[in-house]
C-alpha positions in Angstrom: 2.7 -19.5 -39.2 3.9 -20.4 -35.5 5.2 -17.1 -34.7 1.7 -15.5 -35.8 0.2 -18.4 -34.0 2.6 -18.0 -31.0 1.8 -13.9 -31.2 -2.2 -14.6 -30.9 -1.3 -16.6 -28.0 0.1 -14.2 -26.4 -2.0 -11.4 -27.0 -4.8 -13.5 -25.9 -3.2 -14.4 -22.4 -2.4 -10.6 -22.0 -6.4 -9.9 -22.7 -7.1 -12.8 -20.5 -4.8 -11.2 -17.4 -5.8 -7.9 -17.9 -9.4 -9.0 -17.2 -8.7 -10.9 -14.4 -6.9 -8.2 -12.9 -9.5 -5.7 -13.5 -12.4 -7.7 -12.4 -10.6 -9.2 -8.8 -11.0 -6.0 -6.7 -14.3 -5.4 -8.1 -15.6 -8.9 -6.8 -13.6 -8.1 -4.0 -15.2 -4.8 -3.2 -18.6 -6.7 -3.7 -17.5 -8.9 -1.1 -17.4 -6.3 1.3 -19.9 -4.3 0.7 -22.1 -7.5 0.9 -20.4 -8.9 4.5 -20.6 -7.4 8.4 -22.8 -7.1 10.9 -25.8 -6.8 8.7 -25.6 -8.6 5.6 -26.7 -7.0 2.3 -27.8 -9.0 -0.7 -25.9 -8.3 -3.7 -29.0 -7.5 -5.6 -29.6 -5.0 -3.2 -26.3 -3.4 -3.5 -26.4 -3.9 -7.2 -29.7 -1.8 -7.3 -28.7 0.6 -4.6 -25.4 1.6 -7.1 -27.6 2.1 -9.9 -30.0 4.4 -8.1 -27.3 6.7 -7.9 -26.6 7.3 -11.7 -30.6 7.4 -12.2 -31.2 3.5 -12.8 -33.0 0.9 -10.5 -34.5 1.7 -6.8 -32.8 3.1 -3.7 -33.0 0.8 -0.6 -34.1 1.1 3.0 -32.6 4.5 4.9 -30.9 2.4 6.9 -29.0 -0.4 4.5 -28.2 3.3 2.1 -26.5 4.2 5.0 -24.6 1.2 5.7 -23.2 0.9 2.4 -22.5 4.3 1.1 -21.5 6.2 4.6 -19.8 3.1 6.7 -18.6 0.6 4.5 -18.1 1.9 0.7 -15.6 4.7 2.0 -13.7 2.4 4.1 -13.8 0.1 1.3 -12.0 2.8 -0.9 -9.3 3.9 1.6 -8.6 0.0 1.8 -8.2 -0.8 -1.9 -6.0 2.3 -2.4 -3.6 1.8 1.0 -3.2 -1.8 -0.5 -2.3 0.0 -4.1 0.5 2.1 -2.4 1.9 0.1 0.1 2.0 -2.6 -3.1 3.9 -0.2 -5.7 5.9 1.0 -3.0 7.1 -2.5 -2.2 7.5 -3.2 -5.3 9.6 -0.2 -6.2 11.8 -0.1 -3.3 12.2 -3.9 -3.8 13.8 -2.8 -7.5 15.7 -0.3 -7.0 17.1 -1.6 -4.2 17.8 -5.1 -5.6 16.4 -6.6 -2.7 13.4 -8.7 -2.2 13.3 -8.0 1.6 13.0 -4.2 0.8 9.7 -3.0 2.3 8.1 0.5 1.8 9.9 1.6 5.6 13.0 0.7 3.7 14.2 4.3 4.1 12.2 4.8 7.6 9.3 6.8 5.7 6.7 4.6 7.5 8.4 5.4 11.3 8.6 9.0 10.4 4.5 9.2 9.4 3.4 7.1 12.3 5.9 9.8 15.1 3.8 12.5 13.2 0.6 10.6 14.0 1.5 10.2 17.4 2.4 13.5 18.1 -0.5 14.9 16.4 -2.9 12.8 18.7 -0.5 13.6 21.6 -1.2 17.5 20.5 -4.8 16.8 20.5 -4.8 17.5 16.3 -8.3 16.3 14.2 -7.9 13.6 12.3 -7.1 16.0 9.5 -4.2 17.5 11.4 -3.1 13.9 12.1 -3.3 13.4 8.4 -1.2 16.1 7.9 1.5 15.8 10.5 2.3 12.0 9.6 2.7 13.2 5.9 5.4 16.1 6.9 7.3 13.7 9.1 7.2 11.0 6.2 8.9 13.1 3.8 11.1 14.8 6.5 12.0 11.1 7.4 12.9 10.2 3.6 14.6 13.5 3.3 16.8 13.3 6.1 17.7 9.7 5.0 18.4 11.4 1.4 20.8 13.9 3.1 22.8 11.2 5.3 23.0 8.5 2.5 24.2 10.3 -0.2 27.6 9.7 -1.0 29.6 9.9 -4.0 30.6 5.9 -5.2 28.8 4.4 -2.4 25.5 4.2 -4.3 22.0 3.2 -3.0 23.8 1.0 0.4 24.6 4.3 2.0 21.2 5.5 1.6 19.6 1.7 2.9 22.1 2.2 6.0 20.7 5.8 6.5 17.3 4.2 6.4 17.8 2.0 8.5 19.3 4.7 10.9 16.6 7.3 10.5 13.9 4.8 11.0 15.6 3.6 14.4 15.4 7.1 15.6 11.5 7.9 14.5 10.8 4.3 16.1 12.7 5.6 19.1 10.6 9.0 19.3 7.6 7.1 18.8 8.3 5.3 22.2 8.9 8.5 23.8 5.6 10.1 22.8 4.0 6.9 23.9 6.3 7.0 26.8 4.5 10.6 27.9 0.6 10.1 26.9 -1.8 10.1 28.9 -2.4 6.0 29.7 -6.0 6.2 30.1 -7.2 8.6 26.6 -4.0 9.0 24.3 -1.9 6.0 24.7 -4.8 3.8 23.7 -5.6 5.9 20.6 -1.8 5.7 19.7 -1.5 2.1 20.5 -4.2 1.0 18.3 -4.0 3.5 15.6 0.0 1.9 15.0 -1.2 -1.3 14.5 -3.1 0.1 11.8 -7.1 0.3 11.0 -9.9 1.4 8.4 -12.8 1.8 11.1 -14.2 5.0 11.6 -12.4 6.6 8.3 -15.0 8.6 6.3 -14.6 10.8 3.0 -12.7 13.3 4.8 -10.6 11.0 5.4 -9.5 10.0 1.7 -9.9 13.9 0.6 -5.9 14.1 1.5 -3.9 10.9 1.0 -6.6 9.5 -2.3 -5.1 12.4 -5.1 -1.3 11.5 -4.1 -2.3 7.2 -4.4 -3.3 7.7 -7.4 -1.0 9.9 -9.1 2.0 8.4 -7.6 0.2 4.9 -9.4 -0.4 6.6 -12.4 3.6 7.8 -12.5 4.8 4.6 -11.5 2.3 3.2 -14.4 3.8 5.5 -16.9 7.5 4.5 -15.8 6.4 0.7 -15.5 9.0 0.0 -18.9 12.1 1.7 -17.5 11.0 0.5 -13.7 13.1 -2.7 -15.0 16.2 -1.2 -15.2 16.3 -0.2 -11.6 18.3 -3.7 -10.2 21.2 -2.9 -13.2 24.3 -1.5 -12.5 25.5 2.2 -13.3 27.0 1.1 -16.7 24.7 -1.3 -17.7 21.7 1.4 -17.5 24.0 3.7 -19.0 24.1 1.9 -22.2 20.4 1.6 -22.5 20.3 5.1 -22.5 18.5 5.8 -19.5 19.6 8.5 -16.9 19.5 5.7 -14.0 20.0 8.8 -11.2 17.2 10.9 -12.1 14.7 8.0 -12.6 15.8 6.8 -9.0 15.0 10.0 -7.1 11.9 10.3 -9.0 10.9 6.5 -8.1 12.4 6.9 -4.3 9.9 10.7 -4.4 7.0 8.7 -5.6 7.4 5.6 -3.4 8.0 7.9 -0.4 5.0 10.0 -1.3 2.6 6.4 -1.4 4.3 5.2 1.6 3.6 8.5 4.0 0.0 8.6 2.4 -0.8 5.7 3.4 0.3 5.9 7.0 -1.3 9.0 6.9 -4.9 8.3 6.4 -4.9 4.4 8.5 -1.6 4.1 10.0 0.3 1.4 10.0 0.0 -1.7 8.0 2.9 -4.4 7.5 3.8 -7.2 4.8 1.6 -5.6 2.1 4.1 -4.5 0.6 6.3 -7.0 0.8 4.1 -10.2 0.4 2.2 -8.5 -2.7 5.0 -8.1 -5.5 5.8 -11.4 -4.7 2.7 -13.1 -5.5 2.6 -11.1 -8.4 6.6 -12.4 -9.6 5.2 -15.8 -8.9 2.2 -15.6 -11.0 3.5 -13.1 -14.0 7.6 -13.1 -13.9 9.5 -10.0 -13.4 8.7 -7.5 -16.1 7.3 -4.6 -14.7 5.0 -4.4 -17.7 3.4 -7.2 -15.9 3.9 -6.4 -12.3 3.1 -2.3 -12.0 -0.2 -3.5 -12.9 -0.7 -6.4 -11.1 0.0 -5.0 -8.0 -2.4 -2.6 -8.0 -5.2 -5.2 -8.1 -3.7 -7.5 -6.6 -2.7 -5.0 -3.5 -6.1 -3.5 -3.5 -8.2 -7.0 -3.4 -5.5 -8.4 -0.4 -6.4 -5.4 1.7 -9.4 -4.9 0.8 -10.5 -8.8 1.9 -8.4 -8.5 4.5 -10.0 -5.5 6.3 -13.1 -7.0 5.7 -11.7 -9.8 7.7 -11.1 -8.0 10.7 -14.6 -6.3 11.2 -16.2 -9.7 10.5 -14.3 -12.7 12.1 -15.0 -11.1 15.5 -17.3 -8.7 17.9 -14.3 -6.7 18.1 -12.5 -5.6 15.0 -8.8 -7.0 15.2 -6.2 -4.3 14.0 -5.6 -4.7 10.4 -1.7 -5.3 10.6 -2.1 -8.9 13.0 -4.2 -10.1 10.1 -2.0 -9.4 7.6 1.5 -11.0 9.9 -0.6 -13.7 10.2 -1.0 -14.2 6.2 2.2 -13.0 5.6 4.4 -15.1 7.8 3.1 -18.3 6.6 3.4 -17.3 2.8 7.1 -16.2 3.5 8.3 -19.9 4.6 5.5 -21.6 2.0 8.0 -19.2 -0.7 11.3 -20.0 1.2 10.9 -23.7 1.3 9.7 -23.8 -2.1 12.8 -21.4 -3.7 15.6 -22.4 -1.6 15.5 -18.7 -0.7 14.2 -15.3 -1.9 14.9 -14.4 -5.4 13.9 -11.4 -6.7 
């Protein structure tokens, strides 16, 4: 009689989480679409979506605009960069062991952002940008792949070569920054690094949106074996798991969310760092629970947060200062609280 009792319980809590987690970007995405400059009633916005599936009345020209041109595609990019920097955290973070592993861990996000900056340094569109901060992303991880691996050493050698190659992109990054042009191109690198949704359109998401979601939908898939990452070579073994090939395929797909990301709004720190943690506070550390959670709770963090940064000010403060400024505090809040990071 308990244990029935005890599984309704806990089928109920699941139900009860799963909503939650579905309906916080959605009020989140509301709230954005409802805040700025000119401030739409939800009604409006409520009415305005339904017009286009053949239900209710469109607005004004203007407010149709606003929503579905300006805000509702910046919206988008800024729920799914908070999805992929959040499962890339969160699977670098287990397979690494480490809950100070972030998704630059093995130096993908300095190789995107020198690909950036040399594509506006070339004088690329934003496409070519696109394109040139995803190559050098995946050249970045693929290098690391080539230095780190060593037989017995594991995944430190590949951390160390991380750390390396990402010293070096960091360094060429400089460089290019170094030789810009200080009046057009250096400003355009400068604030593109410190990471930002404005001006990002449709053609923006056409690129970096299909690889978000299928890496999120692989990661999903794997979200049972995911928690066999932080065991050793033997004790995977005996669960019958081939730990080697499910950590290049989780190091491809992290890499691939990582580079996106950068790709389409450059670059954004602590997302992926701060987010699984919330989520281990909140749910524990089965990634049944957290693969899951960090996609909502990724994409309703970034999505608030860039609607922070176009709305607290006349000028829109670059999305990465916003997110330091969260993320620092919540970092000694945890440490004080846990004697330490646990993962």
């Amino acid at each position: 009689m308990l244990t029935k009792r005890s599984n309704s319980i806990s089928r109920n809590f699941k139900l009860r989480t799963y909503i939650i987690l579905f309906v916080l970007p959605i009020l989140a995405m509301l709230f954005s679409l409802f805040m700025g400059r000119m401030v739409i009633p939800v009604p409006v916005i409520i009415s305005s979506a339904l017009s286009k599936i053949g239900f209710g009345s469109a607005a004004e020209v203007a407010i149709e605009k606003v929503l579905w041109n300006i805000r509702f595609p910046r919206i988008l990019l800024a729920s799914l960069a908070g999805i992929g920097l959040s499962l890339a955290g969160l699977s670098f973070q287990s397979l690494f062991a480490n809950p100070l592993a972030t998704p630059d861990t093995l130096g993908v996000a300095s190789g995107a952002s020198f690909g950036a900056c040399l594509g506006i340094l070339m004088g690329f569109s934003l496409r070519g940008i696109q394109v040139a901060a995803l190559i050098f992303g995946l050249a970045a991880v693929s290098l690391t792949w080539i230095c780190g691996k060593q037989k017995g050493r594991g995944t430190t050698a590949i951390v160390l070569s991380g750390i390396i190659i990402g010293s070096l992109f960091n360094a060429l990054v400089s460089l290019v920054k170094y030789v810009a042009d200080t009046e057009t191109q250096l400003p355009s690198i400068t604030y593109w690094l410190m990471g930002s949704m404005s001006g990002k359109g449709y053609s923006t998401l056409a690129l970096g949106s299909p690889v978000i979601v299928l890496g999120a939908v692989i990661l999903f898939l794997l979200r049972w074996r995911l928690n066999i990452l932080p065991l050793s070579d033997d004790e995977a073994k005996a669960s019958g798991t081939d730990i080697r090939k499910l950590r290049i395929a989780v190091i491809v797909v992290a890499t691939a969310l990582t580079a996106s990301c950068v790709s389409m709004c450059g670059q954004i720190g602590w997302v992926g760092l701060i987010v699984p943690h919330i989520c281990r506070m909140a749910l524990g550390n089965s990634h049944e629970k957290l693969v899951p959670s960090s996609v909502s709770i990724g994409a309703t963090f970034l999505v608030i947060v860039d609607t922070l940064s176009r709305t607290i000010s006349t000028a829109e403060i670059p999305i990465s200062v916003l997110t330091a400024l969260v993320g620092a505090p919540f970092f000694i809040f945890l440490m004080r609280k846990n004697g330490g990071w646990t993962l």
